[in-house]
Each structure stands twice: as structure tokens, then as C-alpha cells.
C-alpha positions in Angstrom: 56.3 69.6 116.9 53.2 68.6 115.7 52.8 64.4 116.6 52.4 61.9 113.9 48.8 60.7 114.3 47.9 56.8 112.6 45.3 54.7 113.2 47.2 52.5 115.5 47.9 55.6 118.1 44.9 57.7 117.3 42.1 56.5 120.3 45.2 56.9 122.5 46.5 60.3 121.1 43.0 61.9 120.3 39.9 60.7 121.7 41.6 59.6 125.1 43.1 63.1 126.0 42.2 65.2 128.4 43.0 68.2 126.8 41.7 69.6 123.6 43.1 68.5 120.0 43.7 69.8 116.7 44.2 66.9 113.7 45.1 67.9 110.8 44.6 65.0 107.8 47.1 65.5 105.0 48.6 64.3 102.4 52.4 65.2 100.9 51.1 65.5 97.4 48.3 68.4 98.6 49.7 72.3 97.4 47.2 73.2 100.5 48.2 71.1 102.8 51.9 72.7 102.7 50.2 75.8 103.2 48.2 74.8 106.7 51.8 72.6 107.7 53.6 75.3 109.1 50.9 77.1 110.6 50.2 73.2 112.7 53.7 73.6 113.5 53.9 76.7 115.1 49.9 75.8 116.3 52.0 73.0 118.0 54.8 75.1 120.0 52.7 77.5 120.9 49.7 75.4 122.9 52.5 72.2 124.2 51.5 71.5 127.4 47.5 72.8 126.6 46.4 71.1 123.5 47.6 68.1 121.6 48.1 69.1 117.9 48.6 66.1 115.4 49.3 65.3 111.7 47.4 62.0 110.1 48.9 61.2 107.0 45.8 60.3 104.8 48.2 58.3 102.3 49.5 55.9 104.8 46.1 56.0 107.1 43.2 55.5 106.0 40.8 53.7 108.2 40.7 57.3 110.6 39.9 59.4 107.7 37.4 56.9 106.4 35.5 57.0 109.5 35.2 60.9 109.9 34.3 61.1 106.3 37.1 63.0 105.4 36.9 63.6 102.1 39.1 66.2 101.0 42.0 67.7 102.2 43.3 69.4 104.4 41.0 68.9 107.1 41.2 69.8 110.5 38.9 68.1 113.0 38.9 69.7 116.6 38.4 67.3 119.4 37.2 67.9 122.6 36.5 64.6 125.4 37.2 62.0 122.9 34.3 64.3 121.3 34.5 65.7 117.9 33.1 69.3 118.0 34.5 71.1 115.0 35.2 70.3 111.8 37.3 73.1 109.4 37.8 72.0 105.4 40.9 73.8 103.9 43.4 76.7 104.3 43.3 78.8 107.0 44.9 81.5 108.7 46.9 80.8 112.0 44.5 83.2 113.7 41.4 81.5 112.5 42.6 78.1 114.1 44.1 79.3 117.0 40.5 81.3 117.9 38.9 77.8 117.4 41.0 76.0 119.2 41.1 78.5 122.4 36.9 78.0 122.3 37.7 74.6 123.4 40.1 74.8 126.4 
């Protein structure tokens, strides 16, 4: 299961692992973001142990999104060394992430 990513955990979670990550900013309200859940979910079974792979609620967090400049949703931000090094706006197909995220590891 994907983890729940705040701004309290998020330097622990994200840019203090030493393996790649996949966030994915969201919001319950976005028709899209339902779309890209499931696909973080299974995103999130299938690399446990390789990648971390984490939700941040953009409704109940907002000082993260504010300072990656995410501006609409979803967005998935790949993280690499406490190192941003991809950014991805909007629906995409399991396949598309999961190439993006194995260019990482």
C-alpha cells in the first residue's frame, strides 16, 4: 500500500531515503486523480522493498506542494537522493510510470 505522505513525515519518508520514490499529490475531489490511485497502488506492491511510493494529500498538505510548485493535479514527482529528478503532470498509464521509475533504481 502506497504510504500517506504529509508535510510532517515528508524529509523523513522522501528526501531521506535511500531508495528511489514515487509521490503522487492528490486530492479526493480530482476525477484524475482516481484514475492514477490504483495504478500507485499496485505501483506500490509491486516495487515494496525497492522504491518507496507515497500519496500527499494536497487538501490536508499544503506547505509540500507549495514548495514544488505543484500546481495542478495529479502530480507525480520522482525522487532520487533527497533529489528531485522527474516531474510527470496528469494521467498516466502503469507502464509509463513504472519505465520511469525503473530509470531511477
Amino acid at each position: 500500500m502506497a504510504l500517506e505522505i504529509t508535510d510532517a513525515n515528508f524529509e523523513e519518508l522522501v528526501l531521506k531515503s535511500d531508495k528511489p520514490v514515487l509521490v503522487d499529490f492528490w486530492a479526493e475531489w480530482c476525477g484524475p486523480c482516481r484514475m492514477v490511485g490504483p495504478v500507485v497502488e499496485e505501483l506500490a506492491k509491486e516495487y515494496d522493498g525497492k522504491a518507496v511510493i507515497g500519496k500527499v494529500n494536497v487538501d490536508q498538505n499544503s506547505k509540500i506542494p507549495a514548495e514544488f510548485g505543484i500546481r495542478n493535479i495529479p502530480t507525480l514527482l520522482f525522487f532520487k537522493n533527497g533529489q528531485m529528478v522527474e516531474k510527470h503532470v496528469g494521467v498516466a498509464a502503469k507502464a509509463v510510470l513504472a519505465g520511469k521509475l525503473e530509470s531511477h533504481m
